[in-house]
C-alpha positions as CSV (number, residue, x, y, z in Angstrom):
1,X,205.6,78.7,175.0
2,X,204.2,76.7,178.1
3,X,204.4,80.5,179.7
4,X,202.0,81.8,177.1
5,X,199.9,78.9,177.2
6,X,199.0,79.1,180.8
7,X,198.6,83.1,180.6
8,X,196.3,82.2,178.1
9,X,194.2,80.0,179.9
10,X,194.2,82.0,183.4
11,X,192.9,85.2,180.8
12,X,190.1,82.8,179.9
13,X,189.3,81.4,183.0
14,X,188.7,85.1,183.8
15,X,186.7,85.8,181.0
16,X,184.9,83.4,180.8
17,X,183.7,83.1,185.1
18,X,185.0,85.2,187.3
19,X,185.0,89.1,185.1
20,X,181.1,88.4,184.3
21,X,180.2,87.2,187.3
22,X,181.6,89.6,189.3
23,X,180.2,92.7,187.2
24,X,176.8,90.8,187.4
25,X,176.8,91.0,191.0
26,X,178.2,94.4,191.0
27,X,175.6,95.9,188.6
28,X,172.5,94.1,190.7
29,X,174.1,95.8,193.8
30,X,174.1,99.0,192.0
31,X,170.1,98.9,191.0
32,X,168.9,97.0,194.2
33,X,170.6,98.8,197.3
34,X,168.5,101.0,199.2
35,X,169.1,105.0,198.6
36,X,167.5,107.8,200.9
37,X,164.5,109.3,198.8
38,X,166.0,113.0,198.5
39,X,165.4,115.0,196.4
40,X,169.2,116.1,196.2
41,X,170.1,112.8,195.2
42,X,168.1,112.1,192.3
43,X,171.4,112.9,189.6
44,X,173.3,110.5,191.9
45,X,170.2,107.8,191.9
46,X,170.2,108.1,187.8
47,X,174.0,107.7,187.8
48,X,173.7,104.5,189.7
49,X,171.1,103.2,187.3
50,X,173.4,104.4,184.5
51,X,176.8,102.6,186.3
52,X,174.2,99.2,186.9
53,X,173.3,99.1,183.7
54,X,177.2,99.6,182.3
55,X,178.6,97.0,184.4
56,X,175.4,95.0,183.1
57,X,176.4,95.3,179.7
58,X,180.2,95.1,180.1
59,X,179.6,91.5,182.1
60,X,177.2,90.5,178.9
61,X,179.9,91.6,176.5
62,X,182.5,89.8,178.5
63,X,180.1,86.5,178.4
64,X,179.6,86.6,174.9
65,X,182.9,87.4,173.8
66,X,184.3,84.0,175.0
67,X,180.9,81.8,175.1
68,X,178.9,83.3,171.7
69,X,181.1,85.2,169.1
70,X,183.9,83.2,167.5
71,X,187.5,84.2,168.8
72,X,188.6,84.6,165.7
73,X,186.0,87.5,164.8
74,X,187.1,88.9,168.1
75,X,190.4,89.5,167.4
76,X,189.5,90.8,164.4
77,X,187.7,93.6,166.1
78,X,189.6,93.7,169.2
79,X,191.1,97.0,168.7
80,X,187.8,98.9,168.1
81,X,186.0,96.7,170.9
82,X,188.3,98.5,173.0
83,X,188.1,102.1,172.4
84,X,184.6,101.9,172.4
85,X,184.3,100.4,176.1
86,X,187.8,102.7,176.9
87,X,185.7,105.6,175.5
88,X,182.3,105.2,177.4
89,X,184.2,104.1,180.4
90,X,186.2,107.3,180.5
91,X,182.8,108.9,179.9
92,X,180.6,107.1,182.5
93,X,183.4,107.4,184.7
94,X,184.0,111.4,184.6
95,X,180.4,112.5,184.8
96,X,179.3,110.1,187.6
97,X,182.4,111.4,190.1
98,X,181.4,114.8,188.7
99,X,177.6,113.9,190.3
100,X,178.9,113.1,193.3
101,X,180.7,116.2,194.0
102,X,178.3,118.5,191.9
103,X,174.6,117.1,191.9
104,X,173.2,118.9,189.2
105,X,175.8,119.2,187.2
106,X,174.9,116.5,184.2
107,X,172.0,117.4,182.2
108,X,170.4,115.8,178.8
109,X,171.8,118.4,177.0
110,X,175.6,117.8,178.3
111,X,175.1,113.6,177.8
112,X,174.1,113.8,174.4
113,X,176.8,116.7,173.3
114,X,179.3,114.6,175.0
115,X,178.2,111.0,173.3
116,X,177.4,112.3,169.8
117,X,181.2,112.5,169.4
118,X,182.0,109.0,171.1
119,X,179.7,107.3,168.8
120,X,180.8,109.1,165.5
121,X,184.6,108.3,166.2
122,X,183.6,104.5,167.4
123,X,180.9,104.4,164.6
124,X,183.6,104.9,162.1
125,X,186.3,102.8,163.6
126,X,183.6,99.3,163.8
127,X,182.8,100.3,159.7
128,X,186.4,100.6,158.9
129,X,187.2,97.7,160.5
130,X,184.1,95.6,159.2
131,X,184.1,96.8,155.7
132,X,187.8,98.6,155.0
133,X,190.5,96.0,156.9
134,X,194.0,96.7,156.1
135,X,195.1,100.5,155.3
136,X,192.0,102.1,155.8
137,X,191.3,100.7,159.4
138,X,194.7,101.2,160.2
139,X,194.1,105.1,159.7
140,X,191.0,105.5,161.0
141,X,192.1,103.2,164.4
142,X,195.3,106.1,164.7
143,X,192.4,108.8,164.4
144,X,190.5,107.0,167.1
145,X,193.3,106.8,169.3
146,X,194.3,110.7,169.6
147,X,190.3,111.3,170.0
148,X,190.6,109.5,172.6
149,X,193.9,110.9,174.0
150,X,192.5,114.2,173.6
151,X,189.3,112.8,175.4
152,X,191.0,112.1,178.2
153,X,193.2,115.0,178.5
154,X,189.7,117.4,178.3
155,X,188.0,114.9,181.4
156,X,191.1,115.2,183.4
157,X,190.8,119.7,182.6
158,X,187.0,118.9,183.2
159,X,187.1,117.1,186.7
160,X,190.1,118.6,188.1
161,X,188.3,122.0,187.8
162,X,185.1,120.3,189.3
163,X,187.2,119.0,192.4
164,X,188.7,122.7,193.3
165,X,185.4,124.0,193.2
166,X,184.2,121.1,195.4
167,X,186.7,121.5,197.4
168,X,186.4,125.5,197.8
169,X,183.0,124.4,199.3
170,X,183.8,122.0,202.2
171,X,186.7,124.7,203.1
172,X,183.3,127.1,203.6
173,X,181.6,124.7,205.8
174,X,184.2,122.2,207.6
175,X,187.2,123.0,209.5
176,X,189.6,120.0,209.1
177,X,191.4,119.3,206.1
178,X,190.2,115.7,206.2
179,X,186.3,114.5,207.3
180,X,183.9,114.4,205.0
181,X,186.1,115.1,201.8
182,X,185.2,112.3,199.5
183,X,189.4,111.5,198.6
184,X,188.1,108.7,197.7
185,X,186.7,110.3,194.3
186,X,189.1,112.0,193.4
187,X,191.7,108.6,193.6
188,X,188.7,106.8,191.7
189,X,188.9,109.8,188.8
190,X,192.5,109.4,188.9
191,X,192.8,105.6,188.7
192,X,189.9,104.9,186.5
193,X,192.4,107.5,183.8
194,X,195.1,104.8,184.8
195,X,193.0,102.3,183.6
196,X,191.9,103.9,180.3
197,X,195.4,104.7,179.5
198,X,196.5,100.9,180.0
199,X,193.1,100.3,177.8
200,X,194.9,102.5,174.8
201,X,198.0,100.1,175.5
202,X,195.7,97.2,175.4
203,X,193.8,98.4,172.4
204,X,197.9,98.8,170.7
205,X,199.2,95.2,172.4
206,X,196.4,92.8,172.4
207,X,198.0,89.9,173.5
208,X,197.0,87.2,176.5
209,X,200.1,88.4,179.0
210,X,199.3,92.1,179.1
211,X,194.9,90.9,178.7
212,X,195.3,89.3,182.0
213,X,196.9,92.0,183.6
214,X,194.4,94.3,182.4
215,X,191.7,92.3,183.2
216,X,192.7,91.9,187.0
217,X,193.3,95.3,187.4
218,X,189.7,96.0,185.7
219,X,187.7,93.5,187.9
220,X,189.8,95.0,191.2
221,X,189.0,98.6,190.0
222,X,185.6,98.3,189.1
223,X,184.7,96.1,192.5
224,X,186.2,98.7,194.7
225,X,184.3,101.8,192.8
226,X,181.4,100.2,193.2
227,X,181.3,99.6,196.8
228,X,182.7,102.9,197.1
229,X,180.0,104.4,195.2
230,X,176.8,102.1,196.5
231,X,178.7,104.2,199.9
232,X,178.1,107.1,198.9
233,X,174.1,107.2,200.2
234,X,175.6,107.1,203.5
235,X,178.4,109.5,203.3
236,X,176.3,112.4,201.8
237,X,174.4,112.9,205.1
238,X,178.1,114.3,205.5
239,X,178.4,116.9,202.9
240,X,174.7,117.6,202.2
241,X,174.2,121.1,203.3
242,X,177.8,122.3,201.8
243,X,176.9,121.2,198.7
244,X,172.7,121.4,197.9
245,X,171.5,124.5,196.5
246,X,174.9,126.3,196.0
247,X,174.2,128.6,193.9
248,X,171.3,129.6,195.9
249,X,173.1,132.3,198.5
250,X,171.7,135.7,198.4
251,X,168.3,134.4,200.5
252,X,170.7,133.6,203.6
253,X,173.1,136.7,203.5
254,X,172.6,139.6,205.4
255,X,171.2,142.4,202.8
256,X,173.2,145.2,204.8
257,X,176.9,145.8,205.8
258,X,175.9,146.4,209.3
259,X,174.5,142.8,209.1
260,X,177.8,141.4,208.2
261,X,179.5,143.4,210.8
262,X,177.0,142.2,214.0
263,X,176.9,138.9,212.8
264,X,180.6,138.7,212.5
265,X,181.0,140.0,216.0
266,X,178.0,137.6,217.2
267,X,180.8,134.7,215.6
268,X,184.0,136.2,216.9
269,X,182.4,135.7,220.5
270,X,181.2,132.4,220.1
271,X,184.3,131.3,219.0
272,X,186.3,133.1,222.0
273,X,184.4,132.6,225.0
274,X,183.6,128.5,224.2
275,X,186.5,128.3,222.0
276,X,184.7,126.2,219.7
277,X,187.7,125.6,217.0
278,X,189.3,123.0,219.9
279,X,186.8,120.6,218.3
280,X,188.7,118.9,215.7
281,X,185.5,118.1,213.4
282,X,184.1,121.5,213.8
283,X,181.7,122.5,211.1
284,X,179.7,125.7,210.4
285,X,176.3,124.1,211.0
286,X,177.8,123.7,214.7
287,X,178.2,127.8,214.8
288,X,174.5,128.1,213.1
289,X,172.8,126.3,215.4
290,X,174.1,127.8,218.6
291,X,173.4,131.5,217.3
292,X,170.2,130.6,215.6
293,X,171.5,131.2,212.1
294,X,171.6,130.0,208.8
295,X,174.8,127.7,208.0
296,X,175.1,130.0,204.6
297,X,174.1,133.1,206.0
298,X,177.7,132.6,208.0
299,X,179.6,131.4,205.7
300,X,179.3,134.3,203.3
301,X,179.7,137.3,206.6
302,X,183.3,135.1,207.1
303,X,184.2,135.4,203.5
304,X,182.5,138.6,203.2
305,X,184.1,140.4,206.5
306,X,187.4,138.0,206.6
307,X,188.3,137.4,203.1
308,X,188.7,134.0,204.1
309,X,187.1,130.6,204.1
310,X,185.5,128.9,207.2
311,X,188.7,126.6,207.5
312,X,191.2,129.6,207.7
313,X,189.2,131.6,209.9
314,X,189.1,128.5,212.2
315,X,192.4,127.5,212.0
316,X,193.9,131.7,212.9
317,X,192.2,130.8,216.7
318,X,193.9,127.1,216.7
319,X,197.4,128.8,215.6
320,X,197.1,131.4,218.7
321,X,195.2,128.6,221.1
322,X,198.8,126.8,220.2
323,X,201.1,129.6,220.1
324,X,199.4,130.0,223.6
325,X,200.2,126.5,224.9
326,X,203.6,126.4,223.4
327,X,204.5,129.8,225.3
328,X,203.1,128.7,228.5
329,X,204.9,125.1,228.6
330,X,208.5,126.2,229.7
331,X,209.5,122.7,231.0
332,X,208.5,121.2,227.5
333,X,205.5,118.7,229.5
334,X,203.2,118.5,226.7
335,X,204.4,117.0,223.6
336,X,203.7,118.5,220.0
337,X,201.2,116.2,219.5
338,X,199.1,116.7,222.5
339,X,199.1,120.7,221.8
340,X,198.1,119.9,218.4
341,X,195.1,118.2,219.8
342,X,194.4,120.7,222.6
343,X,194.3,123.2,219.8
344,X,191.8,121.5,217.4
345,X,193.9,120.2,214.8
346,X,193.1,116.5,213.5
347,X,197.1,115.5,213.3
348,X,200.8,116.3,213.4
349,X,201.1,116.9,209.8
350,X,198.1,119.0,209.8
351,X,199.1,120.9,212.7
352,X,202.8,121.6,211.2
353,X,201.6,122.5,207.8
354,X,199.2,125.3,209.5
355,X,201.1,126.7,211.8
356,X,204.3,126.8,209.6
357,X,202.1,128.5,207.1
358,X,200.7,131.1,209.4
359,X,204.1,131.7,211.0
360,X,206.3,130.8,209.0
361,X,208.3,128.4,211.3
362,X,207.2,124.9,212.4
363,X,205.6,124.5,216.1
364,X,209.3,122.6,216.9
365,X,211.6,125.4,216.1
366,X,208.6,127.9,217.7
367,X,209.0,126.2,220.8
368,X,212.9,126.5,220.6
369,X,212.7,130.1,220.3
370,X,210.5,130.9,223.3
């Protein structure tokens, strides 16, 4: 019982102080920090107003729960307090990664198809609750619950599909598997559904023990998104021209065949005689400014006369550049690492998982061979 007691207080202490105050600070951050005025990141400017004025509200509901409302009232409605915040996090949550991967992907017209439902199903559960307790509530909370199920299971299609796109782009413009490819959203997505999962639990176990868990794992979570987010201003310099105006192709591509085929040749070159693909954070603006070309207008002759991204067509001269190096060291002085590096590739792993795939054999067992 003296267990409970003092899981109960800690669980207070935190919501009371520290869960406010931290999603106070966090939502200030959010509104206050400077962003670059671009025009390309006006979705991902109303997104942080959005996420400001969410943690905002989450810290005030936090406050009041513990300093205004009487507990008792709140336990009452604890379940359908919840799934509300579970839904509109899962929400807020899906569409804001979305932004950053996709700028103009939300519109007015998606938000409010997408929170009609939400409020409905919430709507109902907060009336069934206030004015039906017992059988009633009990129904409509189990009807809640697999909306919200099912609400996850279509963010998790939703963003998943988003991220292969996204990442189909920065395979057209970047050469390493690594730099500039925003892992970190995709492990926020992912985590964030953690969270909303243990939020259903929560919502079906509302006791202090598991409520202090949550909480900690809440305040952690949302801390870490939002410095990672408030970040993002800086890392889009990164990924701006792989992903502004992507729909936008057919002004930069060569309007004949025989314009694919000389700039082709015009790359092929490049890529030979300065052997470009040794630099390990090679990117296609690199090649477009050296033949005075639009970054686009080469990326769709590679696709076009390849059938290949810019990553694969980069990484067929780092295989050979290594096959190379691996033939010519008969006394085994360079280790696998160091051809790796001489050939452009950002690591080990990396290296093996190319080269193997290209040749079906790793570099180790290539070398044994020859």
């Amino acid at each position: 019982m003296g267990y409970i007691c003092t899981m109960e207080q800690l669980y207070r202490i935190l919501d009371a102080f520290f869960a406010p105050g931290i999603l106070a600070g966090m939502s200030v951050c959010l509104f206050f920090l400077y962003i670059p005025p671009k025009a390309a990141l006006r979705n991902y400017r109303m997104a942080r107003y959005v996420m400001g004025t969410a943690y905002l509200f989450y810290a005030i509901c936090i406050y009041m729960e513990y300093h205004v409302f009487n507990a008792e009232d709140i336990d009452t409605l604890a379940r359908p307090i919840i799934l509300f915040v579970a839904c509109f996090q899962a929400f807020l949550f899906t569409y804001t990664l979305i932004t950053l991967i996709r700028l103009n992907y939300v519109t007015l017209h998606k938000v409010l198809l997408e929170v009609t439902p939400i409020v409905i199903m919430t709507g109902a559960l907060f009336v069934a609750y206030m004015l039906y307790p017992g059988a009633v509530a009990q129904w409509v909370f189990w009807l809640s619950a697999v909306f919200y199920v099912g609400l996850l299971v279509r963010y998790v299609v939703l963003f998943t599909g988003e991220y292969r796109r996204y990442e189909m782009q920065m395979d057209n413009f970047f050469s390493d598997e690594d730099s500039r490819r925003l892992h970190w959203v995709k492990r926020s997505f992912f985590i964030s559904l953690a969270v909303g999962v243990l939020a259903l639990v929560y919502a079906l176990l509302p006791i202090a023990p598991f409520g202090l868990v949550f909480m900690v794992i809440v305040i952690i979570f949302y801390t870490a998104f939002g410095v990672r987010f408030i970040n993002y201003a800086l890392q889009f310099q990164w990924i701006e021209t792989a992903i502004t105006n992507d729909n936008a192709l057919t002004d930069d591509m060569p309007q004949q065949v025989e314009g694919y085929m000389e700039l082709m040749l015009r790359v092929d070159a490049l890529m030979q005689q300065d052997k470009l693909y040794r630099k390990s954070d090679l990117s296609i603006n690199d090649i477009a400014e050296r033949l005075g070309e639009r970054a686009r207008a080469i990326s769709s002759t590679i696709s076009t006369s390849r059938q290949m991204n810019f990553k694969t067509y980069v990484n067929e001269f780092r295989v050979l550049e290594a096959k190379r190096l691996l033939d010519e060291d008969k006394e085994n002085g360079r280790t696998i690492d160091a051809i790796a590096s001489e050939s452009g590739f950002t690591g080990r792993t990396n290296f093996y998982r190319v080269f193997k795939r290209s040749q079906g054999i790793s570099p180790t067992d290539y070398r044994l061979r020859h």
